[in-house]
matplotlib code that plots the C-alpha trace (Angstrom):
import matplotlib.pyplot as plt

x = [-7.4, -4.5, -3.4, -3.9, -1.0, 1.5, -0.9, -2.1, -2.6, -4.9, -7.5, -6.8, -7.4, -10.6, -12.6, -11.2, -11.7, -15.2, -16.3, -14.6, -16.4, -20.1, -19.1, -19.1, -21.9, -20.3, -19.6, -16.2, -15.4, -12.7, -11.4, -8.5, -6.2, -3.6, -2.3, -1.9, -4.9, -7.1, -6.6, -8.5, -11.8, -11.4, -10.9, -13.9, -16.5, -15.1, -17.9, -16.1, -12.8, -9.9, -7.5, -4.4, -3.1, 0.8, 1.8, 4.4, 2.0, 0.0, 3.7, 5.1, 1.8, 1.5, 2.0, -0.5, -3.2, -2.5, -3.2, -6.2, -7.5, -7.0, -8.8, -11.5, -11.3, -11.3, -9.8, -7.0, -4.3, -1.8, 1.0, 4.0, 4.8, 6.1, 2.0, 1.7, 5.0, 3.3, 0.2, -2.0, -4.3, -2.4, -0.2, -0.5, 1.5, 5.0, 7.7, 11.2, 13.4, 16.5, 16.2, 15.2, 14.3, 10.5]
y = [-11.9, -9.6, -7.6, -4.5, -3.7, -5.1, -4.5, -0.9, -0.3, -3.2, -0.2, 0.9, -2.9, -3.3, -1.2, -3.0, -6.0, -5.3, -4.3, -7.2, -9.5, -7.7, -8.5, -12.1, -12.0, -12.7, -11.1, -9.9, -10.1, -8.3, -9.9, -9.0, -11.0, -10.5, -13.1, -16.8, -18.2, -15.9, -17.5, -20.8, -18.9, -16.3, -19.3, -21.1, -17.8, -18.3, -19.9, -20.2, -19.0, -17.4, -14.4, -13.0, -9.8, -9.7, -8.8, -9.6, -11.6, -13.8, -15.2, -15.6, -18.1, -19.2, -22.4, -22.9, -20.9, -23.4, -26.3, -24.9, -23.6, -27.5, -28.9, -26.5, -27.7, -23.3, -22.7, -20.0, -17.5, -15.7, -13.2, -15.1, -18.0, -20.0, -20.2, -22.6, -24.2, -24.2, -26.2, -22.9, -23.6, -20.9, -17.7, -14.7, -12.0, -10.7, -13.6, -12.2, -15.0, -16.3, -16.1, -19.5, -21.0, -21.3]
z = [9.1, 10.5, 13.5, 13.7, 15.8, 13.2, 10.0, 10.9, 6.4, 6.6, 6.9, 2.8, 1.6, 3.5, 0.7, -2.0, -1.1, 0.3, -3.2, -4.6, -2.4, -3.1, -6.7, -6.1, -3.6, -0.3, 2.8, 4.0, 7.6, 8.7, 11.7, 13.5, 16.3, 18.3, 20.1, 18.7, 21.1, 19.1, 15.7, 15.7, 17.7, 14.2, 11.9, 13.3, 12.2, 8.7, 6.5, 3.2, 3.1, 4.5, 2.8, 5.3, 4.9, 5.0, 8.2, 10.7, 13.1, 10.6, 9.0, 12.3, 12.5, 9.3, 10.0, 12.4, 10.2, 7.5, 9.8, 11.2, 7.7, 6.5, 9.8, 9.4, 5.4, 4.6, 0.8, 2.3, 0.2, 1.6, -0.5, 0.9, -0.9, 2.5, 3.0, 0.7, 1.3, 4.8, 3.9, 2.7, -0.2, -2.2, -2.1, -4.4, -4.5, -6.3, -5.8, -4.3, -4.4, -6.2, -9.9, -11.5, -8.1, -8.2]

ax = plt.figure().add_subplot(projection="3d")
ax.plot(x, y, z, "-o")
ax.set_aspect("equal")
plt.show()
């Protein structure tokens, strides 16, 4: 999930993680939103999980993504570590915080 509008290099990931996702025999689905009401509709076509690309739209809502990922019981990663602080199943990515604060 991400928005095009503020994720416009989502376009380079997509191959990636399309062959990644034959490799484990499932099916990506990209599917981009735009405006807050569009993110539980997306969630809700989501059959066994949920990855977010980093953009400015999906951690201005990462809160309610978590929520909705939890009520919808979707496994969910993120690469901002507030995702999981949020209530997201997990983050990965690099970690850019103070040193020796985990």
């Amino acid at each position: 999930m991400s928005n095009p509008d503020t994720a416009p290099y989502s376009k380079f990931f997509m191959p990636v993680m399309e062959a990644a996702a034959t490799s484990l025999g499932v099916q990506l689905i990209a599917t981009p939103v735009q405006a807050a009401a569009d993110i539980e509709p997306a969630l809700t076509r989501f059959a066994r999980g949920l990855t977010l690309l980093g953009d400015s739209f999906t951690r201005l809502h990462q809160t309610l993504i978590a929520d909705l990922a939890c009520r919808y019981r979707l496994p969910s990663i993120a690469p901002s570590t507030d995702f999981a602080k949020d209530g997201g199943l997990m983050d990965y990515g690099p970690y850019i915080g103070v040193e020796g604060q985990y």
